[in-house]
MITOR-266334 format. One record per residue (C-alpha): residue number from 1; residue in three letters; x, y, z. Coordinates in pm, 1 decimal. Layout:
BEGIN
<rec><seq>NUM</seq><type>ala</type><xx>X</xx><yy>Y</yy><zz>Z</zz></rec>
...
# end
This chain:
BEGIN
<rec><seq>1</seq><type>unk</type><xx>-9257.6</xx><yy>12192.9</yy><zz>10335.7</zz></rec>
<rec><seq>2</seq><type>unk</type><xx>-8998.3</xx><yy>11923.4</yy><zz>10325.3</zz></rec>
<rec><seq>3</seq><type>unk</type><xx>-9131.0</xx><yy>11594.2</yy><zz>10370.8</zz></rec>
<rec><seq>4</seq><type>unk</type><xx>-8912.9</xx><yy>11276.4</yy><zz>10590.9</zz></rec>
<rec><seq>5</seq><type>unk</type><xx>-8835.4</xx><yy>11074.5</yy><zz>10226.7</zz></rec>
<rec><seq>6</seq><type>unk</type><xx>-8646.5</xx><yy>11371.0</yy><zz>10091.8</zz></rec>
<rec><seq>7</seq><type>unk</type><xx>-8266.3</xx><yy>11299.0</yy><zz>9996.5</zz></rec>
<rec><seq>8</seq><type>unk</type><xx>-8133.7</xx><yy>11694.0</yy><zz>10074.8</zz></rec>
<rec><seq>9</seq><type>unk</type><xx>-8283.2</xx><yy>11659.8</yy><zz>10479.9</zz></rec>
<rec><seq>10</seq><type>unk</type><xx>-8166.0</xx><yy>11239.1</yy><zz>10461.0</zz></rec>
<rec><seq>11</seq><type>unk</type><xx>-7806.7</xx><yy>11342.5</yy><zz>10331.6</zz></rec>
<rec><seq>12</seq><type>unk</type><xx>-7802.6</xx><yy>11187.7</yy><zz>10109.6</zz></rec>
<rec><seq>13</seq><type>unk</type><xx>-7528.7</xx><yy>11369.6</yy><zz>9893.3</zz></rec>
<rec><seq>14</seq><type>unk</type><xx>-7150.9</xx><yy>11267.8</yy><zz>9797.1</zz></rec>
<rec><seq>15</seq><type>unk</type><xx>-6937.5</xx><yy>11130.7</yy><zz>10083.7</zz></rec>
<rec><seq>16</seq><type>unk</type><xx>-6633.5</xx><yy>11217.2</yy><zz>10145.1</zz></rec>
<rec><seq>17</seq><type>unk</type><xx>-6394.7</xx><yy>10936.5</yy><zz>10116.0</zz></rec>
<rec><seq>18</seq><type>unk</type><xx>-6214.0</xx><yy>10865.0</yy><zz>10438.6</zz></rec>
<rec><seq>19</seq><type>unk</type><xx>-5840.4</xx><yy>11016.0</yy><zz>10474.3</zz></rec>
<rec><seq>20</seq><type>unk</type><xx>-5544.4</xx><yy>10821.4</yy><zz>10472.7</zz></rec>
<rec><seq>21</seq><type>unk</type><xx>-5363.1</xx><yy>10751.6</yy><zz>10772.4</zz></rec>
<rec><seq>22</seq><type>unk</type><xx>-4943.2</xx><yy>10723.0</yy><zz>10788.6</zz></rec>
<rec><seq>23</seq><type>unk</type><xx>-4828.3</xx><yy>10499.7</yy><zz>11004.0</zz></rec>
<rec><seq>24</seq><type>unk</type><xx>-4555.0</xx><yy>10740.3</yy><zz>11190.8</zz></rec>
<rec><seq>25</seq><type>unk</type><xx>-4543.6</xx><yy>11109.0</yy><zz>11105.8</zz></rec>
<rec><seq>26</seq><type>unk</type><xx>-4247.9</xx><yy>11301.2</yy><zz>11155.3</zz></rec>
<rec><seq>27</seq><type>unk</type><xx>-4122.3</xx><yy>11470.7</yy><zz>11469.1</zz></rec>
<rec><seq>28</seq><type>unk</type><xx>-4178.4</xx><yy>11802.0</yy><zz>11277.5</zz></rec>
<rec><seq>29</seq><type>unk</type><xx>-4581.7</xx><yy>11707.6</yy><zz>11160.7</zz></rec>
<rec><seq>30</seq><type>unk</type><xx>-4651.0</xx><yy>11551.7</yy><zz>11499.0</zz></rec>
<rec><seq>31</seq><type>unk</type><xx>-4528.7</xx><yy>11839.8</yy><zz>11750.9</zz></rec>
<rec><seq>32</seq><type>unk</type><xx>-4743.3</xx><yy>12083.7</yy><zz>11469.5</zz></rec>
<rec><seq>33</seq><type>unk</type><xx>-5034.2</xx><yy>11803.0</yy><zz>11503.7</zz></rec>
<rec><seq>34</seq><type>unk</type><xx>-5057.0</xx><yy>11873.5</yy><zz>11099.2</zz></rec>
<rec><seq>35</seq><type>unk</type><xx>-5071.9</xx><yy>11600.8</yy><zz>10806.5</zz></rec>
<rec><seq>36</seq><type>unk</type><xx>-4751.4</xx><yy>11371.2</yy><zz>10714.9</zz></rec>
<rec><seq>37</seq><type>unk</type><xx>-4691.0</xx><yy>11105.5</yy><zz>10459.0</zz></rec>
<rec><seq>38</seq><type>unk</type><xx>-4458.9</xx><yy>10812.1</yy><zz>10401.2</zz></rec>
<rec><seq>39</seq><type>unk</type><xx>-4214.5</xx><yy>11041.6</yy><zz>10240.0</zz></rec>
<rec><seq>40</seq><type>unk</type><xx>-3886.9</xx><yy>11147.4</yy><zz>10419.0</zz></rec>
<rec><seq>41</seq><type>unk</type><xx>-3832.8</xx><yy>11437.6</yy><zz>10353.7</zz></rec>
<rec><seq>42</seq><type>unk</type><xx>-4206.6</xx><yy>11504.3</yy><zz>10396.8</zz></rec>
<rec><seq>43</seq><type>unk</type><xx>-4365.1</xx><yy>11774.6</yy><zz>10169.1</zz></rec>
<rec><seq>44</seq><type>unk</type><xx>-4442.2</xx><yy>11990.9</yy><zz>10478.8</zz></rec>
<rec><seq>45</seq><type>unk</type><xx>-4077.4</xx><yy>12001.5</yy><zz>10594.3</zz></rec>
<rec><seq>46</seq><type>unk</type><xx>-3945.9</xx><yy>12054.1</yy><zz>10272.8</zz></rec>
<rec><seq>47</seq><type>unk</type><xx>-4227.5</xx><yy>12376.1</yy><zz>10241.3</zz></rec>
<rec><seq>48</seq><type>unk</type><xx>-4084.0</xx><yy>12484.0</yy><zz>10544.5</zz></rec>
<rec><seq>49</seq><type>unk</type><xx>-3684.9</xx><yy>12424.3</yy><zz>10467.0</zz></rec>
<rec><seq>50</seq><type>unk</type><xx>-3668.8</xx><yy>12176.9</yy><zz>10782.0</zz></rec>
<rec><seq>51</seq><type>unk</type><xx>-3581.0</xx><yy>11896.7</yy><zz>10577.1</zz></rec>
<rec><seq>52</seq><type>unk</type><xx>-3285.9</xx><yy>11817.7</yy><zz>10813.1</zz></rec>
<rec><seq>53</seq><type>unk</type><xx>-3512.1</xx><yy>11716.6</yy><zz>11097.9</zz></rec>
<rec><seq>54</seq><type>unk</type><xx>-3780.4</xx><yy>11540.8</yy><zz>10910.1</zz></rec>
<rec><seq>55</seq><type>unk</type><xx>-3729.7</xx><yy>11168.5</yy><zz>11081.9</zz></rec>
<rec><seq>56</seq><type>unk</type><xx>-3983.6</xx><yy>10975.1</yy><zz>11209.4</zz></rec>
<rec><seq>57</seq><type>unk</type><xx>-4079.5</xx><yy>11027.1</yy><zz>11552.4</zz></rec>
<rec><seq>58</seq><type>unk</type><xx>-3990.8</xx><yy>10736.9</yy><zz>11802.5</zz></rec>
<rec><seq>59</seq><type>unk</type><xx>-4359.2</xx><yy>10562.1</yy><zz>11917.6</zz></rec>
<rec><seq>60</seq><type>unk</type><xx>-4343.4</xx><yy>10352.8</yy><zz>12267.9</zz></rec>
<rec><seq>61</seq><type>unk</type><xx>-4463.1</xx><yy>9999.3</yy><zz>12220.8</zz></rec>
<rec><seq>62</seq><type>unk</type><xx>-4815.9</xx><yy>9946.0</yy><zz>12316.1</zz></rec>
<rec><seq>63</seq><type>unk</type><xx>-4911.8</xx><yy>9756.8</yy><zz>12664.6</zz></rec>
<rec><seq>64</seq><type>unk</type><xx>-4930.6</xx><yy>9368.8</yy><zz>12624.8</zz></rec>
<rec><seq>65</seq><type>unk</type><xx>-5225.1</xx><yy>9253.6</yy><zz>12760.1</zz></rec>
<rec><seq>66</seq><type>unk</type><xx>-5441.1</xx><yy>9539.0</yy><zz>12797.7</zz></rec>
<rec><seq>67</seq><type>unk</type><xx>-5787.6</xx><yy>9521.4</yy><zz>12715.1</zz></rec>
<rec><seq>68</seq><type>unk</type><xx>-5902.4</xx><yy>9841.0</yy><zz>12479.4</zz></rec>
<rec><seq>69</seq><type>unk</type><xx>-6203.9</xx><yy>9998.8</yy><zz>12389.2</zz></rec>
<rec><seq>70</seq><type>unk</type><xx>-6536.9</xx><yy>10029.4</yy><zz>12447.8</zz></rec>
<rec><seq>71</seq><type>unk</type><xx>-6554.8</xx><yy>9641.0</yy><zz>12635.3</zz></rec>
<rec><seq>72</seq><type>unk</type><xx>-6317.4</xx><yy>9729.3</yy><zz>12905.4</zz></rec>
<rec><seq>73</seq><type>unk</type><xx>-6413.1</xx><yy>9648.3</yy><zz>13249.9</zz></rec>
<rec><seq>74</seq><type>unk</type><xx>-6345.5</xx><yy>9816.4</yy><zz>13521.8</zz></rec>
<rec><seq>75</seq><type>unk</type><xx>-6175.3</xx><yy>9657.8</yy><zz>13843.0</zz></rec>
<rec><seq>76</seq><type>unk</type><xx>-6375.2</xx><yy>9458.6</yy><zz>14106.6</zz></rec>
<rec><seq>77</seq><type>unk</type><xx>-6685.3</xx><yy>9453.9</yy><zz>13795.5</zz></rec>
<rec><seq>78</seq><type>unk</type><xx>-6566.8</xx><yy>9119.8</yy><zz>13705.6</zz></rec>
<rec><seq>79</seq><type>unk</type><xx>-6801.8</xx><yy>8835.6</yy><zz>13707.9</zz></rec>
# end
């Protein structure tokens, strides 16, 4: 029987080291929600042969002033 203290049941095993982000994948990568990199061409276009539209995508600018996460309040909650 496998007691609390054991390592296998704790996991206590390799972790996985966290994955890069990119900051802007191209339009190709982010309509195919699949991995991009800082190159352009990226190497998924290039596997593909769609080199010629491998640009970055265009991002809209974030909201100025609005509060994020999980510290949000909602309207009329203030104090």
């Amino acid at each position: 029987m496998l007691s609390q203290n054991d390592s296998s049941s704790t996991g206590g095993g390799p972790v996985k080291p966290k994955r890069k982000q990119v900051k802007n994948a191209c339009v190709n990568c982010q309509k195919a929600c699949k991995k991009c990199d800082d190159a352009r061409p990226c190497p998924r276009c290039i596997k593909y042969g769609i080199e010629a539209t491998c640009v970055n995508s265009v991002r809209k600018e974030r909201k100025k002033g609005v509060k994020r996460g999980p510290y949000k309040q909602r309207k009329g909650q203030g104090k």
